[in-house]
N, C-alpha and C positions, 0 to 999 in steps of 0.2 A: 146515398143520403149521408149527411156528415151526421156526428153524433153529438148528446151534449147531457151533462149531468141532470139525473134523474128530477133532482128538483127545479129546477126552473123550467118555468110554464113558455113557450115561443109566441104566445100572444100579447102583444102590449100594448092598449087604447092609451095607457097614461100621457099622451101629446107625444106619442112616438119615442118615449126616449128609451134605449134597452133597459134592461133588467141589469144594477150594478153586482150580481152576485154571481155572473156567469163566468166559467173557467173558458180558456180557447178552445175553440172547437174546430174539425176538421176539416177541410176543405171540401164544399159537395161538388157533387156532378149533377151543373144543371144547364152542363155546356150545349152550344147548338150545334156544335162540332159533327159532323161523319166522319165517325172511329174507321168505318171501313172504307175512305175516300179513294186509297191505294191500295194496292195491293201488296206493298210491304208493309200493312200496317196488320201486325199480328199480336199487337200487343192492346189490352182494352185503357190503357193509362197513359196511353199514345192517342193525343187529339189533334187532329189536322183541319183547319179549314176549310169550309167546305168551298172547295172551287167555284170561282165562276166567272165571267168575262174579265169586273174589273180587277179583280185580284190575281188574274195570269195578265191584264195589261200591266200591274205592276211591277210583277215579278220580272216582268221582259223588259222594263225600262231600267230595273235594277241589274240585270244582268246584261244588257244591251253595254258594249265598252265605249261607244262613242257616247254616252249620254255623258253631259256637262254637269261640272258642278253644282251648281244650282236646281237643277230639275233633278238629280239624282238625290239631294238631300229633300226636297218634298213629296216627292213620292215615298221614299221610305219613313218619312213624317208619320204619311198617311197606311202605308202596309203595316206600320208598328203600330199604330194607333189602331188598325183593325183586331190585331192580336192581343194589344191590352182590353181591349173593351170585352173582345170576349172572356178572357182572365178572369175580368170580375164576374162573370157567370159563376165561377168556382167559388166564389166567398161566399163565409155564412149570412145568412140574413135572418129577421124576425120579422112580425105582422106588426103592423103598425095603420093605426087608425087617423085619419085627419079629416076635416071640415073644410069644405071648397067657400069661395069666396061668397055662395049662396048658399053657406049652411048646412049643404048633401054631405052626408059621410063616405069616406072614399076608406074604403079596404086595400092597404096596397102594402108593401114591403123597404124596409130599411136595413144597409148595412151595418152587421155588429163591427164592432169596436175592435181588435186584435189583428188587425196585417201590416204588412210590412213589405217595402220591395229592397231588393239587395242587386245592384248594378255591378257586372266585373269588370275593369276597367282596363282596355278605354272604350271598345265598343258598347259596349253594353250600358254606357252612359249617354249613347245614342237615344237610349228607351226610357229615359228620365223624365223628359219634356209630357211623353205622351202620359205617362202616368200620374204626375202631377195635375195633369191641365182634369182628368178623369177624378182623381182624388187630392183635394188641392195641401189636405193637413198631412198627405199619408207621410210616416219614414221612410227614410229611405239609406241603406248603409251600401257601403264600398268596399269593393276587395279587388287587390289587385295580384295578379297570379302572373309568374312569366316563365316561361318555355327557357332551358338551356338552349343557346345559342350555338355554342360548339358540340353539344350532343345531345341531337336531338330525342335517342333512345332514352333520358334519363326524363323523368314525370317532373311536369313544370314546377314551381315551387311557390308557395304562399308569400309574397312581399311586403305587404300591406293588408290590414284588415278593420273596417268600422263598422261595429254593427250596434243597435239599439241595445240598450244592458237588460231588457227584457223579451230580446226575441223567442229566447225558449218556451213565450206563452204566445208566440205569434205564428199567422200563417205570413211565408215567406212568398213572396215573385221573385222569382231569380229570373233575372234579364241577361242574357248574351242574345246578341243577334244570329251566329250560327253556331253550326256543332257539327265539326268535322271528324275528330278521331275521339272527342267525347272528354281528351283529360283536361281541357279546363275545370269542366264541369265536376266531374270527379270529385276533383283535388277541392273548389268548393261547396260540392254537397259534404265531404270529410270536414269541410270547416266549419259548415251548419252544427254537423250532428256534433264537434267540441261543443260545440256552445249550448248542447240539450236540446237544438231544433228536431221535433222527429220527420222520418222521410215522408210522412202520409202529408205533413203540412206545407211541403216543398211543390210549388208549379214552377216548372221553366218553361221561361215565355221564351222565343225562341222565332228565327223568321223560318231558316231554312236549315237542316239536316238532312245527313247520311244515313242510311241505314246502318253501316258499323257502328258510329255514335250512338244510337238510338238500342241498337243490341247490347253495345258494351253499360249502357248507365243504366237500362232498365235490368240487366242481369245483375246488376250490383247493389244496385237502389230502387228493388223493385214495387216501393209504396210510393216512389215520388211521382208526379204526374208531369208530362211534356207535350206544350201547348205550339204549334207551328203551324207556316204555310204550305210548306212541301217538304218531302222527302224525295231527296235526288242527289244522287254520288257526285256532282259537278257541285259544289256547294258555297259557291259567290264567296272566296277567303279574300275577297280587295272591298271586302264591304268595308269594315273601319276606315282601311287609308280612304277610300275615296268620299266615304261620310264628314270626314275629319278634315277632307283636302289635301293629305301628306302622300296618297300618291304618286305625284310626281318632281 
């Protein structure tokens, strides 16, 4: 359960609008995820999708090499958009009261105000569309990280970075589509926390990892949460070019 300052009340009939006095609060777990879907998953802040037809037909059209440009950017449209929707499972909400078009009072739920997603570029600008189209006002900041080219043993390096001037009171989506050896991610969960982000309000939305990756960030960063389709050492690294078209 996320937490939230002692004074404000999580019910509000007043036409649904939140309480203006509330500080950010932590990301809860109200995902529908199966924590235990693999068997490499030993971690309880590791949420994987729970499998099922059409989401291994995606994942096989994503990884399938003869697939064409075109089918291979709508299917991932549609696998990334399964993974942000469940995302917002994790955001705060409050009770909120409303009157159907006959009158009936409907008890139902609204998201509080405080999130934010943060794209690393240029895959991870892949997962924009889908998040938008879900939350049309959300922010949304950029960071772009790149990998030495000539040596690849040296940790890729921060190049670019925009982030809201208030993130340190937001929860974050951090979007990469995978996570291979994890030091993208690293390098920007270390840019988060300059910026006052804590790790508890950190989810990486994510399609597919490794297991190393998954070992190395949670060992490091072990309040952040990582929301994905699979865990598997073969880890689809032609997703950008071939979302992108560049390829070939």
């Amino acid at each position: 359960h996320y937490f939230i300052q002692s004074n404000l009340s999580m019910s509000c009939t007043m036409a649904g609008t939140p309480p203006d006095n509330y500080k950010a609060v932590i990301l809860s777990d109200n995902s529908t995820c199966d924590q235990d879907s693999s068997n490499t998953n030993q971690y309880t802040r590791l949420h994987i999708l729970k499998t099922n037809n059409q989401i291994r037909w995606l994942q096989t059209i994503l990884r399938n090499g003869k697939t064409e440009h075109g089918d291979f950017v709508f299917n991932a449209d549609r696998l990334i958009r399964l993974v942000i929707e469940e995302a917002l499972n994790f955001l705060p909400t409050y009770d909120k009261t409303v009157h159907t078009p006959k009158g009936i009072t409907y008890e139902g739920k609204a998201f509080m105000r405080g999130n934010c997603g943060v794209s690393l570029v240029r895959s991870g600008e892949a997962m924009e569309k889908s998040l938008r189209e879900c939350c049309r006002s959300i922010r949304i900041g950029k960071m772009l990280i790149r990998h030495d080219d000539e040596d690849s043993s040296k940790p890729p390096k921060v190049i670019y970075v925009r982030l809201p001037p208030d993130i340190a009171e937001r929860n974050v989506l951090l979007m990469y589509p995978l996570m291979n050896t994890g030091g993208t991610i690293h390098q920007s969960i270390r840019e988060l926390k300059k910026n006052s982000v804590k790790e508890e309000k950190i989810l990486i939305c994510t399609l597919f990892v490794t297991q190393h990756s998954v070992t190395s960030v949670l060992a490091a960063y072990p309040k952040v949460r990582i929301l994905t389709t699979e865990v598997n050492d073969d880890c689809a690294l032609h997703f950008g070019e071939r979302y992108f078209g560049t390829d070939k």
